[in-house]
Backbone as CSV, one residue per row, in Angstrom:
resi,resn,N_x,N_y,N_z,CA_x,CA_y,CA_z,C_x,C_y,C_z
1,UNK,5.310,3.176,-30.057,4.813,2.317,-28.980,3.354,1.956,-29.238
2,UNK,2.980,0.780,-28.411,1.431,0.041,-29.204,1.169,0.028,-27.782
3,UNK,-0.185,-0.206,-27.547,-0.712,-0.436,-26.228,-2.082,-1.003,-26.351
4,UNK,-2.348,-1.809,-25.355,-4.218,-2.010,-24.984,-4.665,-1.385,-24.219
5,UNK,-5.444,-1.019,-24.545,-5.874,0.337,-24.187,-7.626,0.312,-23.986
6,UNK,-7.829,0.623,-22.694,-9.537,0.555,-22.652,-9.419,1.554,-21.265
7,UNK,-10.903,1.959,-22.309,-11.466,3.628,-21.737,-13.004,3.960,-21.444
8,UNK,-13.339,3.834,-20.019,-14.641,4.277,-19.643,-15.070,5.024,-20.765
9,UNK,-16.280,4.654,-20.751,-17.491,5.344,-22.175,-18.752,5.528,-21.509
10,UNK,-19.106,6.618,-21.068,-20.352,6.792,-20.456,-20.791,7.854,-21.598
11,UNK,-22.434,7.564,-21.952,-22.958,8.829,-22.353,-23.597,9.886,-21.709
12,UNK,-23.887,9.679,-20.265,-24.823,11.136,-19.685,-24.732,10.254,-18.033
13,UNK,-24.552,11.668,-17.309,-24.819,10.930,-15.726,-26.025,10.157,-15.793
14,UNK,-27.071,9.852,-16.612,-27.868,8.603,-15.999,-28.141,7.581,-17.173
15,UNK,-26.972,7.461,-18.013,-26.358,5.947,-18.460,-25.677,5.689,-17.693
16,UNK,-25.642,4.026,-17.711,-24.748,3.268,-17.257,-23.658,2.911,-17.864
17,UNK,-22.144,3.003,-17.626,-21.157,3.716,-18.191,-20.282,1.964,-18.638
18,UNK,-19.490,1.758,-18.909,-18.479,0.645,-19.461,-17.091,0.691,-19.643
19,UNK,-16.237,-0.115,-19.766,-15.240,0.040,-20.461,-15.013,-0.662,-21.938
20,UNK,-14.404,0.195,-23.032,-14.363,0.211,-24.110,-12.666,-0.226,-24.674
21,UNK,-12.588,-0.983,-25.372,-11.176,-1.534,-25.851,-10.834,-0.468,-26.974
22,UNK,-10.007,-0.030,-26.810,-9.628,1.080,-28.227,-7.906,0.978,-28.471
23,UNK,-8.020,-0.207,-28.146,-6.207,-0.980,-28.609,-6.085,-0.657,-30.277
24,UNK,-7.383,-0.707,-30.696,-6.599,-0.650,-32.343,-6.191,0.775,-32.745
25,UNK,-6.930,1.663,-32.122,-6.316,3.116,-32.445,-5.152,3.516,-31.572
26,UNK,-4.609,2.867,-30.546,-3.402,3.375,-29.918,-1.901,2.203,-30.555
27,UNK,-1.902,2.967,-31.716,-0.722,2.637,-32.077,0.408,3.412,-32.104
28,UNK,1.343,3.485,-32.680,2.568,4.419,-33.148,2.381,5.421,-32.231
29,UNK,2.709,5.444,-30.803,2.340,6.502,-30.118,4.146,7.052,-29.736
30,UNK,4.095,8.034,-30.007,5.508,8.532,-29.183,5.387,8.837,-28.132
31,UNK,6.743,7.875,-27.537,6.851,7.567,-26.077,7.211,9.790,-25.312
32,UNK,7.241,10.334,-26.266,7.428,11.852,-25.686,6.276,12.350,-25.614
33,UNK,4.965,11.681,-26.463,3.693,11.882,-25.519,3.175,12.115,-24.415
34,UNK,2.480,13.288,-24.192,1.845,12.875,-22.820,0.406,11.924,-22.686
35,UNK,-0.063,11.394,-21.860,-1.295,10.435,-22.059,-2.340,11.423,-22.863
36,UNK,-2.556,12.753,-22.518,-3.589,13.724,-23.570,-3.454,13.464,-24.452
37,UNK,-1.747,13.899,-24.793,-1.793,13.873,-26.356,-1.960,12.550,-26.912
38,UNK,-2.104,11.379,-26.416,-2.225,10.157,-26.512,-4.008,9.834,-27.086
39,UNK,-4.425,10.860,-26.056,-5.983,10.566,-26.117,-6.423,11.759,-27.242
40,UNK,-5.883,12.523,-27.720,-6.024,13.555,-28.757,-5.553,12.354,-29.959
41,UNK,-4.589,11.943,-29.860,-4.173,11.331,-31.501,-5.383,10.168,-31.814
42,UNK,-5.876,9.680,-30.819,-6.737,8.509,-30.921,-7.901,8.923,-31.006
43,UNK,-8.341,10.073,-30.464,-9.542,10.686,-31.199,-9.373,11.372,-32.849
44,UNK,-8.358,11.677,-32.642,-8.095,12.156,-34.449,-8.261,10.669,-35.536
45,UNK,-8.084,9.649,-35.127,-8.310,8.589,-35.593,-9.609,7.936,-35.574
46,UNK,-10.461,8.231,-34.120,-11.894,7.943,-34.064,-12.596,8.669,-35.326
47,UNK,-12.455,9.782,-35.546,-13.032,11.156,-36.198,-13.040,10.752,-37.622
48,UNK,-11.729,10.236,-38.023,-11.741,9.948,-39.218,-12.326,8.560,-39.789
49,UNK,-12.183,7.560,-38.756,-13.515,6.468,-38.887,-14.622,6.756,-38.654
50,UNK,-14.768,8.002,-38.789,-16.442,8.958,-38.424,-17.642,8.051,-36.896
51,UNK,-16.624,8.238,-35.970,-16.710,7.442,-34.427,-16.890,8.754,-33.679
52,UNK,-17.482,8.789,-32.673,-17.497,9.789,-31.289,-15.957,9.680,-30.590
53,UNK,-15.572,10.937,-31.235,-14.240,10.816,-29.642,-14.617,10.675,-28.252
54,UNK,-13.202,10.719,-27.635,-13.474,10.209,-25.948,-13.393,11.332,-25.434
55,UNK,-14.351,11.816,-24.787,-14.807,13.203,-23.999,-13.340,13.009,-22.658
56,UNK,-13.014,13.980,-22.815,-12.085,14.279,-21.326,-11.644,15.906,-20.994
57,UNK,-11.008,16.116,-20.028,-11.176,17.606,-19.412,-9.731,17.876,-20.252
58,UNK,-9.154,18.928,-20.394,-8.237,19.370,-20.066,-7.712,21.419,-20.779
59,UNK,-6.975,21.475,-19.604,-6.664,23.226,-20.426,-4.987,23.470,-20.143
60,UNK,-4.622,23.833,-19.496,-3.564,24.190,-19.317,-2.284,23.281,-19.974
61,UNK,-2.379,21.619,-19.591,-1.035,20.840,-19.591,-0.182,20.935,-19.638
62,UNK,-0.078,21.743,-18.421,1.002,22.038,-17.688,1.398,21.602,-16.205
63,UNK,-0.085,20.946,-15.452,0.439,20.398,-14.279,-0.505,21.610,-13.017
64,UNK,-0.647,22.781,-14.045,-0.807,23.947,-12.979,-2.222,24.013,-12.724
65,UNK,-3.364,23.923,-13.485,-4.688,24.319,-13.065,-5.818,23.180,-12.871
66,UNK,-5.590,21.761,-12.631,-6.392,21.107,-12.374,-7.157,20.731,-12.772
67,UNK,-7.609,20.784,-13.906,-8.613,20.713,-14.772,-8.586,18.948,-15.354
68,UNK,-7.290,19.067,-15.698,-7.020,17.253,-15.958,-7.424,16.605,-14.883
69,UNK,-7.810,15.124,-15.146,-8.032,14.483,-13.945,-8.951,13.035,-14.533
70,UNK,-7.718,12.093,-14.564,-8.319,10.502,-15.216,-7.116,9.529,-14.169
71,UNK,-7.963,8.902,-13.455,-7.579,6.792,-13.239,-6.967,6.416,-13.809
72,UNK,-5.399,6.200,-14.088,-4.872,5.363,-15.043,-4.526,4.227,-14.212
73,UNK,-4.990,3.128,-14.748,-4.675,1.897,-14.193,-4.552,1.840,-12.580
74,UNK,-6.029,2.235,-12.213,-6.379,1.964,-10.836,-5.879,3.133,-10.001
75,UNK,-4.976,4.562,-10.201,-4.462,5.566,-9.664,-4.822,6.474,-10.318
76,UNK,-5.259,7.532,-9.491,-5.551,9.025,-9.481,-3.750,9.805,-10.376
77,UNK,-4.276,10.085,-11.928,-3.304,10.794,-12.401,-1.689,9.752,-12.809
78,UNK,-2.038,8.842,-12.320,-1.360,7.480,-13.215,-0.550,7.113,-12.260
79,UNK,0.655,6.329,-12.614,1.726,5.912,-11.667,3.068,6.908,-11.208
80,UNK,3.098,7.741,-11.566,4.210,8.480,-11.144,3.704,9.429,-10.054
81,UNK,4.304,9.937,-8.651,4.253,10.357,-7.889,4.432,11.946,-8.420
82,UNK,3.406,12.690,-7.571,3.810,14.543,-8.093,3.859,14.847,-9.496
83,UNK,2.785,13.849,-10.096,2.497,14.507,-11.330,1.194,14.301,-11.577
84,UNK,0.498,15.383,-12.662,-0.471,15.343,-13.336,-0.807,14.750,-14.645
85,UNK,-1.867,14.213,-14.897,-2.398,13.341,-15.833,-1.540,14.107,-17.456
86,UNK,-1.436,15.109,-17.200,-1.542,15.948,-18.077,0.402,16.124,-18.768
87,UNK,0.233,15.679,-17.715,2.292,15.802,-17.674,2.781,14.342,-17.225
88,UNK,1.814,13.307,-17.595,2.314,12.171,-17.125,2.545,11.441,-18.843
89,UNK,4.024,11.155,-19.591,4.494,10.994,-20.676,4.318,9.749,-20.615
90,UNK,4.096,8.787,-22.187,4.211,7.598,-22.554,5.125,6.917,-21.962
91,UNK,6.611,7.671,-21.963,7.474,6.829,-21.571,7.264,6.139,-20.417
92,UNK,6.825,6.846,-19.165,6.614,5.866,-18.162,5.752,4.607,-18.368
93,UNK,5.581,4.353,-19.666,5.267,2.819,-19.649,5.768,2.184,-20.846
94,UNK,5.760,0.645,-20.700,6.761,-0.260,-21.506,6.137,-0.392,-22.479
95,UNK,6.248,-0.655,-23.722,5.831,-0.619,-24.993,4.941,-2.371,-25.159
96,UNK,3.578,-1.903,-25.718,2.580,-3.338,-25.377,1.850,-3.270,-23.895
97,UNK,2.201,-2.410,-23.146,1.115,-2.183,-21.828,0.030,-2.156,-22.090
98,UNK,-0.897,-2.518,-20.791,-1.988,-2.809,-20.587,-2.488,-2.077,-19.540
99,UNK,-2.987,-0.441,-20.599,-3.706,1.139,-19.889,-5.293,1.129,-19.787
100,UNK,-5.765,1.207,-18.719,-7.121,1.775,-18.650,-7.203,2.860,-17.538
101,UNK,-7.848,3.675,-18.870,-8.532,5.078,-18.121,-9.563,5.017,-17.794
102,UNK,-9.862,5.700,-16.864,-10.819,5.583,-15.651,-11.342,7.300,-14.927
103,UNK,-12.280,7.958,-14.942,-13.131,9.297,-14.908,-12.851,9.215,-13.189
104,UNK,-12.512,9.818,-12.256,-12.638,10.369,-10.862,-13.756,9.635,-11.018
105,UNK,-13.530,8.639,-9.423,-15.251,7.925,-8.684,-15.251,8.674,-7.661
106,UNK,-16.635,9.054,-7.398,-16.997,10.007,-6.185,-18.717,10.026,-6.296
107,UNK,-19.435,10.027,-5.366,-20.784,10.191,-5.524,-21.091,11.928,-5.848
108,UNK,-19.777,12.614,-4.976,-19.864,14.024,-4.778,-18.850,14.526,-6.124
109,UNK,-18.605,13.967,-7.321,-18.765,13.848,-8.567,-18.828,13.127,-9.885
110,UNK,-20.228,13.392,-9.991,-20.962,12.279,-11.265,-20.254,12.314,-12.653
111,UNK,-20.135,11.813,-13.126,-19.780,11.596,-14.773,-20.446,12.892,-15.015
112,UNK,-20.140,13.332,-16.389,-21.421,13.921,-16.989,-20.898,13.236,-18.606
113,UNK,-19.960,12.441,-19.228,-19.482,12.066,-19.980,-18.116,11.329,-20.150
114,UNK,-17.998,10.087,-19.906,-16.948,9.696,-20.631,-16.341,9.751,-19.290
115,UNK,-14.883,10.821,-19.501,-13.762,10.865,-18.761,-14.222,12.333,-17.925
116,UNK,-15.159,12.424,-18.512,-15.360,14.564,-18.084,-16.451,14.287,-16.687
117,UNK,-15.974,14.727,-15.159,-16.754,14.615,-14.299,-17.074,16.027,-13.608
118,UNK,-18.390,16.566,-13.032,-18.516,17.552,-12.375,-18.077,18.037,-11.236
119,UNK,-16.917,18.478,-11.299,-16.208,19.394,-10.036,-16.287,20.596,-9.557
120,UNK,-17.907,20.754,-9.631,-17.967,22.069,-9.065,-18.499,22.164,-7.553
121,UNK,-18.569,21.102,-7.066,-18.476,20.652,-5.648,-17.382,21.679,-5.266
122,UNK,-16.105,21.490,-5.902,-15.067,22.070,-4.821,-15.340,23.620,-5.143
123,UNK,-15.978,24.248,-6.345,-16.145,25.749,-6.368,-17.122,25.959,-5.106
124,UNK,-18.437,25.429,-4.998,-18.768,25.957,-3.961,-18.363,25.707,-2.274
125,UNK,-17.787,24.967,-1.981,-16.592,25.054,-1.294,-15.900,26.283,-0.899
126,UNK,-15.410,26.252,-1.907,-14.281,27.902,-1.942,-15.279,29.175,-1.937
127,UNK,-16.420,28.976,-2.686,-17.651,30.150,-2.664,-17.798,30.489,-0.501
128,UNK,-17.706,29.361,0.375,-17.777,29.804,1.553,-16.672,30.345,2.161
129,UNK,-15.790,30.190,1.764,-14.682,31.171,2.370,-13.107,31.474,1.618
130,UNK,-13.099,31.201,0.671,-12.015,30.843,-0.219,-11.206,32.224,-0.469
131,UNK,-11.795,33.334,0.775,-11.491,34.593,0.258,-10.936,35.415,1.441
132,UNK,-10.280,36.669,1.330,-10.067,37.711,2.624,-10.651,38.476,2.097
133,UNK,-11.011,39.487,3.515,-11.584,40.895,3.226,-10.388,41.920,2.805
134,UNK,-10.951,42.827,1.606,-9.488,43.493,1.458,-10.233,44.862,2.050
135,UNK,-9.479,46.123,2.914,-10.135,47.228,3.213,-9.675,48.288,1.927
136,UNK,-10.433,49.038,1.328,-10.056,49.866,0.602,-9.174,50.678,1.108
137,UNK,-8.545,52.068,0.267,-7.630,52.961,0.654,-6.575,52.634,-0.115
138,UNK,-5.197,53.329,0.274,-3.986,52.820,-1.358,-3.719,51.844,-0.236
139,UNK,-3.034,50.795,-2.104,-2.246,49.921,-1.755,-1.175,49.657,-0.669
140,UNK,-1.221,48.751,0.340,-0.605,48.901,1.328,1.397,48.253,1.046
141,UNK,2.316,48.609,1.677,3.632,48.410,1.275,3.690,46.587,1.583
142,UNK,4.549,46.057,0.873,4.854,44.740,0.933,4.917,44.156,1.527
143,UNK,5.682,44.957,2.826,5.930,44.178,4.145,5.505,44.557,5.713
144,UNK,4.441,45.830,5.108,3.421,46.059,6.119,2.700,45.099,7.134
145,UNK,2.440,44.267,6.923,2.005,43.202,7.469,3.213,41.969,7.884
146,UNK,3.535,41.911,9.098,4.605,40.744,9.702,4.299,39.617,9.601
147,UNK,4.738,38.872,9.373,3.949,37.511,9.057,5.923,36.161,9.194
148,UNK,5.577,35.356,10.284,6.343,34.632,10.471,6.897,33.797,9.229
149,UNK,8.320,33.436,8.897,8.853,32.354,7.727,8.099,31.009,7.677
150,UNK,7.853,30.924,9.020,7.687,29.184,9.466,5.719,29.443,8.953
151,UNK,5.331,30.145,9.223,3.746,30.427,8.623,4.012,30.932,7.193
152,UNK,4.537,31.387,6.548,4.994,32.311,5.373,4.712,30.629,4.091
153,UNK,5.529,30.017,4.990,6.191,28.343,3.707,5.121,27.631,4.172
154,UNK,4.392,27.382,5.070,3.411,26.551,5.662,2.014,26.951,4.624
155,UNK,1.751,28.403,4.476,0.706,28.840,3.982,0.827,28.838,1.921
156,UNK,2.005,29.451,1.867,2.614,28.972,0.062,2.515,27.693,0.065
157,UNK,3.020,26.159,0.811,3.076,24.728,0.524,1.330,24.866,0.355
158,UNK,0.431,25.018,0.943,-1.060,24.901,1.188,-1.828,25.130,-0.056
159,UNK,-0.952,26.699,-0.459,-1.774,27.534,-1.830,-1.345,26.461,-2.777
160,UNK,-0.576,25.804,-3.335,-0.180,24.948,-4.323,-1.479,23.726,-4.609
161,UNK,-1.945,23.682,-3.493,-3.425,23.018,-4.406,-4.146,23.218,-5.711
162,UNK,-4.092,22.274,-6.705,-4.797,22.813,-7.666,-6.004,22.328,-7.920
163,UNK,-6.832,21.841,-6.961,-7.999,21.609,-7.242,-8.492,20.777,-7.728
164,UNK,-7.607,19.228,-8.098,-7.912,18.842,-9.390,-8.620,17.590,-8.945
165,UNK,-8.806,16.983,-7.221,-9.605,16.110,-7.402,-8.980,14.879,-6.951
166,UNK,-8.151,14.673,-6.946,-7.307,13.636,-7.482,-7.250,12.766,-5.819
167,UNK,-7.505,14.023,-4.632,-7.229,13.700,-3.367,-9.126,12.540,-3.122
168,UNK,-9.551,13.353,-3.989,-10.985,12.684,-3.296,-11.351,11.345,-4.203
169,UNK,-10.445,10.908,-5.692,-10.587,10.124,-6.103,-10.204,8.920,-5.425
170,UNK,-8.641,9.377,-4.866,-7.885,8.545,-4.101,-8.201,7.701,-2.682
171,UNK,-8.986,8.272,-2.238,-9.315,8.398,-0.831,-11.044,6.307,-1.111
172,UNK,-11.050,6.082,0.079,-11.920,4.829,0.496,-12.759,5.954,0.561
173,UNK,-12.703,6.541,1.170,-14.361,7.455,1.384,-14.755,8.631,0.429
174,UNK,-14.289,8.961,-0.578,-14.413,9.543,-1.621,-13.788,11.319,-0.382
175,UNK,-13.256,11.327,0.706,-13.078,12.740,1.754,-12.747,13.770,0.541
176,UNK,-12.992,15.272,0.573,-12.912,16.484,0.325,-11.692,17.122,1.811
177,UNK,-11.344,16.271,2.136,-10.729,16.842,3.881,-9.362,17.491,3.279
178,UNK,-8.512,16.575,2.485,-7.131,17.476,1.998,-7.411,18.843,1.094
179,UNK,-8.265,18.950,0.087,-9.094,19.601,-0.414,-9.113,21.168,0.367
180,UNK,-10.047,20.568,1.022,-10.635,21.551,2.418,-9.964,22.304,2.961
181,UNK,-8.951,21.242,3.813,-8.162,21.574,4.860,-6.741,22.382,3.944
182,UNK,-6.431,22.211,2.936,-5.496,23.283,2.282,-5.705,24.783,2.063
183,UNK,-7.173,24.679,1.625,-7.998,25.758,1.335,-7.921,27.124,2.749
184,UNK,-8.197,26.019,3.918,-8.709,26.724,4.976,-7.467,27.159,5.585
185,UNK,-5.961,25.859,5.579,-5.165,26.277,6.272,-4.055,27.547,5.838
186,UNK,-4.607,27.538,4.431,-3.737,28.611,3.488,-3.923,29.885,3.855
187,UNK,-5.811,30.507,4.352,-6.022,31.967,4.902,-5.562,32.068,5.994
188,UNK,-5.794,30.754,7.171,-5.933,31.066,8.700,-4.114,30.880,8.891
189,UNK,-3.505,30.829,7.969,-2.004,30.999,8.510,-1.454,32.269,8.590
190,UNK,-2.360,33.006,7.236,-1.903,34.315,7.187,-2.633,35.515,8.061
191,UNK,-1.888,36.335,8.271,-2.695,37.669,9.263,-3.633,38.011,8.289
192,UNK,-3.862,38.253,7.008,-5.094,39.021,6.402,-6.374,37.655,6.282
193,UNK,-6.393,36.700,6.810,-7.074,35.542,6.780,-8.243,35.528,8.414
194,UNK,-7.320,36.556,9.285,-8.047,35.759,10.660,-9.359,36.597,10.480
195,UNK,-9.665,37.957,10.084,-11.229,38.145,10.299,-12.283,37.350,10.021
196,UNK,-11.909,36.295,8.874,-13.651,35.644,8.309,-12.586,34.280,9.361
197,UNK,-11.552,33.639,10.164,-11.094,33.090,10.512,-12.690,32.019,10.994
198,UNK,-13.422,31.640,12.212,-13.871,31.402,12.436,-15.151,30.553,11.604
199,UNK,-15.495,32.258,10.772,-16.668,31.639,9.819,-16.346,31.072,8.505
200,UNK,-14.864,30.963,8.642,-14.545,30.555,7.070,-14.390,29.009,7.390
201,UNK,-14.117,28.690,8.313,-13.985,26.981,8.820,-15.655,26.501,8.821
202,UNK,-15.962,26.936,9.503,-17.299,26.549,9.818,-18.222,26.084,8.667
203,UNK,-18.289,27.145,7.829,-19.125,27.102,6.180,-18.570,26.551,5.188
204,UNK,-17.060,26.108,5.635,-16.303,25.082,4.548,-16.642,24.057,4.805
205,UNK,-16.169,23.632,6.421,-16.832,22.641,6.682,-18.064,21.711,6.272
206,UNK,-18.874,23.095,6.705,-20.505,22.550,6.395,-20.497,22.209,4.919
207,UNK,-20.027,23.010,3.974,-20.800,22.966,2.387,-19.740,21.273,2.252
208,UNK,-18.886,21.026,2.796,-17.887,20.049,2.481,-19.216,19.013,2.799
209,UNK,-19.794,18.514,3.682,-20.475,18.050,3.995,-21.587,18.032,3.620
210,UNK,-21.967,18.751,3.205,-23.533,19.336,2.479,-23.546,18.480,0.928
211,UNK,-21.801,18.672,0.230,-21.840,17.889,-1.422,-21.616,16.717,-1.010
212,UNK,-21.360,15.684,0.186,-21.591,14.698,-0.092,-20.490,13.927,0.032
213,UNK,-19.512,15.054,0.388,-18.318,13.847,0.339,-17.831,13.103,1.742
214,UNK,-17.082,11.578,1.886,-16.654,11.212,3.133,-16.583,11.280,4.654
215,UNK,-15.873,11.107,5.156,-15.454,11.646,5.758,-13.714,10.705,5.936
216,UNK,-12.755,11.791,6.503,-11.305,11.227,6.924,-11.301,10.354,7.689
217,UNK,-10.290,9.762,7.447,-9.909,8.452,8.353,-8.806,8.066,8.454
218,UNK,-7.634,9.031,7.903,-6.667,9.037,7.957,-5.710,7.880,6.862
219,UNK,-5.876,7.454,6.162,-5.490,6.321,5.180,-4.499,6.979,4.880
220,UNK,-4.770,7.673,4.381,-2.895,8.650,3.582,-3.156,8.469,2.340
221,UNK,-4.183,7.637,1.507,-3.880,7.871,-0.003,-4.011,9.034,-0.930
222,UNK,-4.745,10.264,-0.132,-4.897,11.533,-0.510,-3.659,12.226,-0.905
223,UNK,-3.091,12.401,-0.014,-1.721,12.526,-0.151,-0.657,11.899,-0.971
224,UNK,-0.817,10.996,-1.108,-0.246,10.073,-2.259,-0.627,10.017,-3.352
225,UNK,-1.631,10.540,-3.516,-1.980,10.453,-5.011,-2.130,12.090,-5.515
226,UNK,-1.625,13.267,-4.090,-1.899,14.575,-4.674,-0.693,15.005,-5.851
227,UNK,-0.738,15.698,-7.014,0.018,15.528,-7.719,1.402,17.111,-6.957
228,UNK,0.751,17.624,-5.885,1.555,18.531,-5.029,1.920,18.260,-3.649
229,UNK,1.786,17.255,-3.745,2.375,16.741,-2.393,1.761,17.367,-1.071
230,UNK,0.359,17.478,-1.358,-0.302,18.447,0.479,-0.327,17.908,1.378
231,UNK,0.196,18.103,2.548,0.457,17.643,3.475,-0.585,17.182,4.638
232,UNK,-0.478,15.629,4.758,-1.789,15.887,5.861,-1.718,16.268,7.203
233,UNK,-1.061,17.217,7.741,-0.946,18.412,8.539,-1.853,19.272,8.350
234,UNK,-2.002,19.446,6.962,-3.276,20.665,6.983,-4.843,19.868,7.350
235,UNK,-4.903,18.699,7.473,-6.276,18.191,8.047,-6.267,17.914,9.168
236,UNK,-4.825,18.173,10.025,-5.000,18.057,11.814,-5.410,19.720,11.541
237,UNK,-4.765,20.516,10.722,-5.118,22.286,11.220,-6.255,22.100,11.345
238,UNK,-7.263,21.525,10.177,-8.668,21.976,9.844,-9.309,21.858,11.084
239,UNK,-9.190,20.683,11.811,-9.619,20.255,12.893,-9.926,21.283,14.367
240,UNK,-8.377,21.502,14.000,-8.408,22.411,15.417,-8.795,23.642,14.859
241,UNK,-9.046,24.229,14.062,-9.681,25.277,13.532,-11.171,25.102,13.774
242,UNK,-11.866,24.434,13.067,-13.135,23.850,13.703,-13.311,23.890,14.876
243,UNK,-12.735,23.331,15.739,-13.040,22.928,17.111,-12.925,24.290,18.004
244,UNK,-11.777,24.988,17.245,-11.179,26.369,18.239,-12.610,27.343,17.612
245,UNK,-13.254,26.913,15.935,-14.168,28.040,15.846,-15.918,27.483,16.421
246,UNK,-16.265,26.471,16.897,-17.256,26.134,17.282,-17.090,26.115,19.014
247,UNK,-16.166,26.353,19.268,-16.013,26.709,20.807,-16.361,27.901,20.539
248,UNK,-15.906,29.216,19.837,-15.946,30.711,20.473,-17.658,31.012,19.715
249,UNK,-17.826,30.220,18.700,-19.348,30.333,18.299,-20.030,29.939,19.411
250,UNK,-19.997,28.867,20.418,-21.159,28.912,21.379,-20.474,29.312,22.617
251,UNK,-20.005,30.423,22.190,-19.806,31.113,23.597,-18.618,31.299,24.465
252,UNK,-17.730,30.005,24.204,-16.679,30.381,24.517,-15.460,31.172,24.943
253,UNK,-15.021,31.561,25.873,-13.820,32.955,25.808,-12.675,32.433,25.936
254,UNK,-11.533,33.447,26.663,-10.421,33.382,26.618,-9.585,33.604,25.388
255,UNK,-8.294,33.523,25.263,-7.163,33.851,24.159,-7.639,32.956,22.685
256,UNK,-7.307,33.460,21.764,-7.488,32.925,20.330,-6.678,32.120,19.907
257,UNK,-5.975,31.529,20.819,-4.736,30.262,20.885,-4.996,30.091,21.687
């Protein structure tokens, strides 16, 4: 398969970045490719015309750790629904297409090269509450802790976030809210989640706000472009989590529901 092919080329967050035609090196590509290995064979070809390859993220390609994360033709992680850049194969496109890759736009993450952008916005994020308290003593039995089915699948669908971005590329306002709100709704579903419950909303919140990103507005393209399908249910939770933890912060009483 042959393609035209043009690929953002930035050298440093404070160049001004372009797109670059590199149709002549995407030739003979097998359609059992994934777009990486697409962008690996065409740097093996840059290399040997003694050219700068095209800087881009990736580790796992497998779909699982987020790390991938490129615009193909105007979409977060390309055209196929519930997949990653990384697991998104040639075949889904017709032979002679017309591909441009494109680096996550976000103010709340800059280039630092090419296709490779800084996502450590969402680590410190997770640095405010991304965690439970565990109490020492032995390991406690499996099912020591009761924990409802209907919260059990609500809180596993949540953990399946992988971080990769793709929600805040997608989004008019560059929002961190699906992001967020997975993060937050994944502890506060579970019983070992409710002690930092309160302050773990609050300081997500804030640092969410602090890097710069959006705010929601409900569009839905977050969701549509997550390659796990997160539900925007978890950004009505965030809400009322917020609201239920800035009520009992200034004072508030009564029941915790």
């Amino acid at each position: 398969m042959d393609f035209t092919l043009k690929v953002w080329r930035q050298e440093s967050r404070e160049a001004e970045g372009e797109l670059v035609d590199f149709s002549d090196y995407a030739y003979d590509i097998s359609p059992e490719n994934s777009l990486l290995e697409m962008l690996d064979l065409i740097n093996e070809r840059l290399i040997k015309d003694e050219k700068r390859p095209i800087e881009f993220d990736s580790d796992c390609r497998e779909g699982i750790c987020g790390t991938c994360g490129l615009v193909v033709n105007g979409q977060p992680h390309g055209p196929k629904r519930e997949t990653t850049v990384c697991s998104l194969y040639m075949r889904a496109f017709e032979d002679g297409d017309r591909i441009v890759v494109e680096p996550w736009r976000a103010d709340a993450f800059p280039v630092i090269r090419d296709l490779v952008v800084d996502r450590s916005a969402f680590d410190r994020i997770m640095e405010q509450g991304g965690y439970v308290s565990v109490p020492s003593g032995p390991k406690p039995d499996a099912n020591s802790i009761k924990m409802s089915k209907h919260n059990s699948d609500k809180a596993f669908n949540s953990a399946t976030c992988i971080g990769c971005g793709a929600c805040v590329a997608a989004c008019p306002n560059a929002s961190a809210s699906l992001f967020t709100s997975a993060k937050i709704s994944q502890y506060s579903l579970m019983p070992q989640g409710d002690p930092e419950r309160e302050e773990r909303v609050l300081n997500m919140v804030h640092q969410m706000d602090e890097e710069g990103f959006g705010n929601c507005s409900n569009i839905g393209e977050c969701q549509a472009a997550c390659p796990k399908d997160i539900d925007l249910e978890n950004i009505a939770r965030m809400r009322r989590e917020y609201a239920r933890a800035a009520f009992f912060r200034a004072g508030g009483g009564g029941d915790a529901e």
